[in-house]
py3Dmol code that shows the C-alpha trace and the ligand (Angstrom):
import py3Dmol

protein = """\
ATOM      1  CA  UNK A   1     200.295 144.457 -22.849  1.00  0.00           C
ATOM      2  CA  UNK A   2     201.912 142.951 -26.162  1.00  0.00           C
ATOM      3  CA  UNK A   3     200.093 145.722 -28.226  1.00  0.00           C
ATOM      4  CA  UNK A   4     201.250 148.808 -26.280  1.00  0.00           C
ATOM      5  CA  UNK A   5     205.203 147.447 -26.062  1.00  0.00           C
ATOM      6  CA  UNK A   6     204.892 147.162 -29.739  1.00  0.00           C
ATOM      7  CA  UNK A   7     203.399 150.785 -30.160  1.00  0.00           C
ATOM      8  CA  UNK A   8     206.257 151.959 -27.545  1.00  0.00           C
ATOM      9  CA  UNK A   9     209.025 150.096 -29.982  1.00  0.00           C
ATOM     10  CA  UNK A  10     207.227 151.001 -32.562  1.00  0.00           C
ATOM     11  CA  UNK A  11     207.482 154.864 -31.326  1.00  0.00           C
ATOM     12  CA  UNK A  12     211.347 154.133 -29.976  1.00  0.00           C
ATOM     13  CA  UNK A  13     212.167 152.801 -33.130  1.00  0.00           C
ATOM     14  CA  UNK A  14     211.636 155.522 -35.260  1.00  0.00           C
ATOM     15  CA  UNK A  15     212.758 158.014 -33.077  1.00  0.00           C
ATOM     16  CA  UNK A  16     215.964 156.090 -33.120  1.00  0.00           C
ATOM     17  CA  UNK A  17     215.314 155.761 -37.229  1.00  0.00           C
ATOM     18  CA  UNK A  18     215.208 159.730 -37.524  1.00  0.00           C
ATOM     19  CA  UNK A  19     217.828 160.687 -34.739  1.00  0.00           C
ATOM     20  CA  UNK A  20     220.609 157.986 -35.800  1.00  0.00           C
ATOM     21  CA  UNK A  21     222.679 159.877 -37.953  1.00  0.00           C
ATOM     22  CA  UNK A  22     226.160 157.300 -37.138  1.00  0.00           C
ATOM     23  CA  UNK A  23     227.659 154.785 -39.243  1.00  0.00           C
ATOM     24  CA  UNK A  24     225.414 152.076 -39.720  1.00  0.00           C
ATOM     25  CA  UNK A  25     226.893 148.279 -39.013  1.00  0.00           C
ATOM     26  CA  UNK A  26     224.239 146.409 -39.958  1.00  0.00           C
ATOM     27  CA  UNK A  27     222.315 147.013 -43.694  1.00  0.00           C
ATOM     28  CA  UNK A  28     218.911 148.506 -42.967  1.00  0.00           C
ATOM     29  CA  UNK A  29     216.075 145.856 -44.149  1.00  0.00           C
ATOM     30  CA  UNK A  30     214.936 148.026 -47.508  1.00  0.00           C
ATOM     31  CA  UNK A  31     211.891 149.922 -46.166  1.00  0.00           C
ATOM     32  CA  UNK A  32     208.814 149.217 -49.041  1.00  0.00           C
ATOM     33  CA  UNK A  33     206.124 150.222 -46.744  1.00  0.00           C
ATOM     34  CA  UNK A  34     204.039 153.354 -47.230  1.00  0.00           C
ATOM     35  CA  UNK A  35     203.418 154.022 -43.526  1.00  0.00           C
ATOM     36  CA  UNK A  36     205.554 156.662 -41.716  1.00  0.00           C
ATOM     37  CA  UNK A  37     205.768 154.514 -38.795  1.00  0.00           C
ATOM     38  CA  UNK A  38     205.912 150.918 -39.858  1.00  0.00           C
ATOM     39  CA  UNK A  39     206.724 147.677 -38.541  1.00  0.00           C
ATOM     40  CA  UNK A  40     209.620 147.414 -40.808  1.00  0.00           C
ATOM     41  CA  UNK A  41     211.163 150.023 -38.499  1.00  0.00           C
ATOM     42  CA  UNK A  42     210.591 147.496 -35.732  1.00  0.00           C
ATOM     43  CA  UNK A  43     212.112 144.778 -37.446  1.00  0.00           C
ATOM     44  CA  UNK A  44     215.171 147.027 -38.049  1.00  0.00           C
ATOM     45  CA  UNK A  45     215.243 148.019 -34.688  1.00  0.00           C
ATOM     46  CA  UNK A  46     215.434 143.801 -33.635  1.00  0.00           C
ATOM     47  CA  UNK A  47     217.701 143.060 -36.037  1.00  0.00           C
ATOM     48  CA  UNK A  48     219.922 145.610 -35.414  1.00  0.00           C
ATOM     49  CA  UNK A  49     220.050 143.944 -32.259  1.00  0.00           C
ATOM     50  CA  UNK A  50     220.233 140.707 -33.027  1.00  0.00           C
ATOM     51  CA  UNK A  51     223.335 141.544 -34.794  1.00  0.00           C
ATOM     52  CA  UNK A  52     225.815 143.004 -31.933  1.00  0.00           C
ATOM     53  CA  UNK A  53     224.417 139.960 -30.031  1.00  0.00           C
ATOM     54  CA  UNK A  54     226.438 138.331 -32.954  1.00  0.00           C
ATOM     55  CA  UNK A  55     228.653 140.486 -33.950  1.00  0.00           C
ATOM     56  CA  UNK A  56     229.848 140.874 -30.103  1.00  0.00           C
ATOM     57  CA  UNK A  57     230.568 136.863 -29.870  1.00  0.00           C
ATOM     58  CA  UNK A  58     227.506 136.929 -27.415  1.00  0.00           C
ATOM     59  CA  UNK A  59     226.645 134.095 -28.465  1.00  0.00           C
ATOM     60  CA  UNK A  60     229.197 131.371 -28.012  1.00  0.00           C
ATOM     61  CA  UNK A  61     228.516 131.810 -24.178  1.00  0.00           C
ATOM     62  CA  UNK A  62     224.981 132.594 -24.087  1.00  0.00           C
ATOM     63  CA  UNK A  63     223.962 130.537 -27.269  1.00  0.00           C
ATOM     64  CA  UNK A  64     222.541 131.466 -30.802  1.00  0.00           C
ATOM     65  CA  UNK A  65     219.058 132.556 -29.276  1.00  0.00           C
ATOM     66  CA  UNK A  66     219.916 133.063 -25.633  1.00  0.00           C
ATOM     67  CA  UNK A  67     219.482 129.225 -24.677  1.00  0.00           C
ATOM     68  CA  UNK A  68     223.020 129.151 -22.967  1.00  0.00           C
ATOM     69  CA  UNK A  69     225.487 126.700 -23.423  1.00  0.00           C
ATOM     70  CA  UNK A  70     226.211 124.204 -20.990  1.00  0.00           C
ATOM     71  CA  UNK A  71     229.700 125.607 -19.452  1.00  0.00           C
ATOM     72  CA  UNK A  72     230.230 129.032 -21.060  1.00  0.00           C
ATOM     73  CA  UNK A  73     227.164 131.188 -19.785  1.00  0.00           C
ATOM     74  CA  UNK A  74     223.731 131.036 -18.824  1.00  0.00           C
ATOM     75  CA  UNK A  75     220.770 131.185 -20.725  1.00  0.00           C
ATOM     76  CA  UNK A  76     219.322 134.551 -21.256  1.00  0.00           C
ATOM     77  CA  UNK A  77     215.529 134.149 -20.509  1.00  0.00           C
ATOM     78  CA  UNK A  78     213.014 136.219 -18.808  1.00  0.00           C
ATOM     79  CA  UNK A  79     215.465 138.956 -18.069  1.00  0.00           C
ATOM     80  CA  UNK A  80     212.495 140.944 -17.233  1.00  0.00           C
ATOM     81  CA  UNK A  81     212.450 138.787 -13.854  1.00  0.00           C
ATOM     82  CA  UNK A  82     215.780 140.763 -13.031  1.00  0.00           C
ATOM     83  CA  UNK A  83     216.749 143.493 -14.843  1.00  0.00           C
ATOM     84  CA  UNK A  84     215.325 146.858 -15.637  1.00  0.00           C
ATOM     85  CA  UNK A  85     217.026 148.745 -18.441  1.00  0.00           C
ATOM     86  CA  UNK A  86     219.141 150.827 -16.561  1.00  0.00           C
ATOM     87  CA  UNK A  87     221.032 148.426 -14.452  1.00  0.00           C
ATOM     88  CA  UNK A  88     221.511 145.989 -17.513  1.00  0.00           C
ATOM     89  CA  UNK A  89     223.223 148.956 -19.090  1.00  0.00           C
ATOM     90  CA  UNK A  90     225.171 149.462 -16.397  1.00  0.00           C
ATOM     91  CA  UNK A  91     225.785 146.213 -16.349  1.00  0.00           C
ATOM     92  CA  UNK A  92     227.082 145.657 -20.005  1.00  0.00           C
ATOM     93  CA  UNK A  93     228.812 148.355 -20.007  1.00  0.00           C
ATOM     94  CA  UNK A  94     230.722 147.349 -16.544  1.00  0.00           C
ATOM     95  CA  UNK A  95     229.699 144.106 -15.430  1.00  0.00           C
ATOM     96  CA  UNK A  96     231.803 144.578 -12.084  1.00  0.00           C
ATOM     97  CA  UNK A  97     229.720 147.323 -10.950  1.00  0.00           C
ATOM     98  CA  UNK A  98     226.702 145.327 -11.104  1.00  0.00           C
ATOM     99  CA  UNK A  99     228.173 141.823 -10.133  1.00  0.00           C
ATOM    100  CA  UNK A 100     229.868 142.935  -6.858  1.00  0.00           C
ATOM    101  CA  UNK A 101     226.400 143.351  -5.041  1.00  0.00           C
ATOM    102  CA  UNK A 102     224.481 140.882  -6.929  1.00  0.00           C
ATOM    103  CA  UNK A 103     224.571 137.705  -5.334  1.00  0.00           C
ATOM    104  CA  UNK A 104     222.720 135.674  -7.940  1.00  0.00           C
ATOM    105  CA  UNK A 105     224.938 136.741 -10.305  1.00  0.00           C
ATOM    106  CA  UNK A 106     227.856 135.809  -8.231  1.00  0.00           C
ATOM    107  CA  UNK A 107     226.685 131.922  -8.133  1.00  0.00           C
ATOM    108  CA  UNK A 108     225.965 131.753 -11.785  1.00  0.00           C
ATOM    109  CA  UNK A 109     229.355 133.332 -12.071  1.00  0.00           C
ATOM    110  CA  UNK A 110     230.677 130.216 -10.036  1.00  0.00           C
ATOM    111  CA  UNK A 111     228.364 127.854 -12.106  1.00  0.00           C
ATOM    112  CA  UNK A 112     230.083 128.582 -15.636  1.00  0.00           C
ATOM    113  CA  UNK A 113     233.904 129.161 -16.718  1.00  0.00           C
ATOM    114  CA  UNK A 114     233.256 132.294 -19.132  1.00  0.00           C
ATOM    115  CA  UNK A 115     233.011 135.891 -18.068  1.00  0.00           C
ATOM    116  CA  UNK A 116     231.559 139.104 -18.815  1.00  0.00           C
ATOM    117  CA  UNK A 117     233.592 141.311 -20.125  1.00  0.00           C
ATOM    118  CA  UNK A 118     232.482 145.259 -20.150  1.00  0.00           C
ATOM    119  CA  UNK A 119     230.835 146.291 -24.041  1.00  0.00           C
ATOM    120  CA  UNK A 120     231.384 149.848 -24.340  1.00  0.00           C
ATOM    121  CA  UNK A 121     228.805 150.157 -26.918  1.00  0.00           C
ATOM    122  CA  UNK A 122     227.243 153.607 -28.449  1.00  0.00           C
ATOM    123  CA  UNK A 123     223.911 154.450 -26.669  1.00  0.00           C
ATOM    124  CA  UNK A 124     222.095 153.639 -29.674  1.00  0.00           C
ATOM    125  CA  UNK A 125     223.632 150.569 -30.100  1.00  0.00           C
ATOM    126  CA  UNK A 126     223.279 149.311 -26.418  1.00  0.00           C
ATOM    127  CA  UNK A 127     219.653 149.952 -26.739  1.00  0.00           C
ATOM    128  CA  UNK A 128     218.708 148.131 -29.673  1.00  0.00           C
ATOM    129  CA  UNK A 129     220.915 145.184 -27.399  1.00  0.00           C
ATOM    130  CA  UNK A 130     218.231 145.393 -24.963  1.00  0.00           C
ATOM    131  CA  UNK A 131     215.684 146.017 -26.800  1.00  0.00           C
ATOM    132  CA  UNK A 132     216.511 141.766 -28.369  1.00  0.00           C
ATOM    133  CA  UNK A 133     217.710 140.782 -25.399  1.00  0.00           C
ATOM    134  CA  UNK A 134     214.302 141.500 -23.290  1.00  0.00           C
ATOM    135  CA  UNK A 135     212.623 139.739 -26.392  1.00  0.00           C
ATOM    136  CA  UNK A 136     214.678 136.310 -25.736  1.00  0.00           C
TER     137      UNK A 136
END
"""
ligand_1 = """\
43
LIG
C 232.945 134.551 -22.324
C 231.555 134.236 -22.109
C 230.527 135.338 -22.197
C 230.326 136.246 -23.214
C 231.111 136.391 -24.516
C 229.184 137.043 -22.830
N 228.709 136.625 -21.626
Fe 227.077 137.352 -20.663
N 227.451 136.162 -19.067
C 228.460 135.227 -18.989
C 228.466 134.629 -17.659
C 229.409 133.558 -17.142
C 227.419 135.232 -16.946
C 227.013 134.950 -15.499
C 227.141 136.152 -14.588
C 228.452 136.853 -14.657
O 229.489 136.223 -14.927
O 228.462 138.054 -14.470
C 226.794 136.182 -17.866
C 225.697 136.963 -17.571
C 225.000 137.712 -18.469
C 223.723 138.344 -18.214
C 222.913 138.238 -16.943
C 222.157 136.910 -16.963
C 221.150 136.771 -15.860
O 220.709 135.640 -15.609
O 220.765 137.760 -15.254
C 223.374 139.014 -19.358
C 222.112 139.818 -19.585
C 224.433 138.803 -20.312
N 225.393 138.003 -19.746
C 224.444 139.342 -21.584
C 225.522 139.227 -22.456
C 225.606 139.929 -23.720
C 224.520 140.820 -24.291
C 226.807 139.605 -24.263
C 227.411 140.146 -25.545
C 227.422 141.598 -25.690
C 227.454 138.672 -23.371
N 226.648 138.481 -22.276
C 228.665 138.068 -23.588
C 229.342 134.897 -20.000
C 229.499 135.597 -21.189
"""
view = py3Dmol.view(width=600, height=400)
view.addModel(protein, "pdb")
view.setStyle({"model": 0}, {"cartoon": {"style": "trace"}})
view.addModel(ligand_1, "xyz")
view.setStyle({"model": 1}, {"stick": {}})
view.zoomTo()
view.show()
């Protein structure tokens, strides 16, 4: 299981490396390995991630690592349980969509004061999101 979601990311990821041609908003980790598909690319891929979880303030509701904080949101664990790719997408991109016939999410909306907002982030972009937030 673990070995053939790391070949996928490791095939996503440098499909994404080749095809993303857009400004970049996080510095690419220098790439010193030899191999044409590497687990630097990988990394990238994560970090890139990791960094619109920060740069997007995802993190003073849902904590540094996707722990949660105690009033602002919950914690962001096991999304798996929950989510496949598509409706998260639609769901960061338009939380309301999603929320409205979701009654879990309705109670932990009721259980916290912050909110989702919608993230209209490139495709690329929202992927790479994912991508870290299914590794939480
Ligand atoms: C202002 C606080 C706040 C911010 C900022 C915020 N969230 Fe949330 N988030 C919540 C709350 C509250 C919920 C609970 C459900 C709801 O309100 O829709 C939630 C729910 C979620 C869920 C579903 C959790 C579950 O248990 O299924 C995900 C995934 C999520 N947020 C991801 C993100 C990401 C990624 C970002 C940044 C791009 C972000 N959130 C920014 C408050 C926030």
């Amino acid at each position: 299981m673990r070995s053939s979601l790391a070949t996928y990311l490791g095939i996503f990821a440098s499909v994404l490396w080749i095809g993303c041609s857009g400004p970049k908003v996080i510095e690419p980790v220098p790439n010193t390995s030899t191999d044409s598909v590497s687990s630097v690319d990988v990394v990238e891929h994560f970090t890139q991630g990791s960094g619109i979880y920060v740069r997007e303030n995802c993190a003073n509701c849902h904590g540094e690592a996707g722990e949660g904080t105690k009033r602002l949101g919950p914690p962001l664990r096991n999304l798996g349980e929950h989510w496949d790719r598509a409706r998260l997408e639609t769901f960061l991109l338009d939380p309301g969509k999603v929320e409205a016939e979701d009654q879990r999410l309705d109670e932990l909306k009721s259980s916290y004061w912050g909110r989702m907002t919608a993230y209209p982030l490139a495709p690329e972009e929202l992927s790479a999101l994912i991508d870290y937030l299914f590794s939480l």
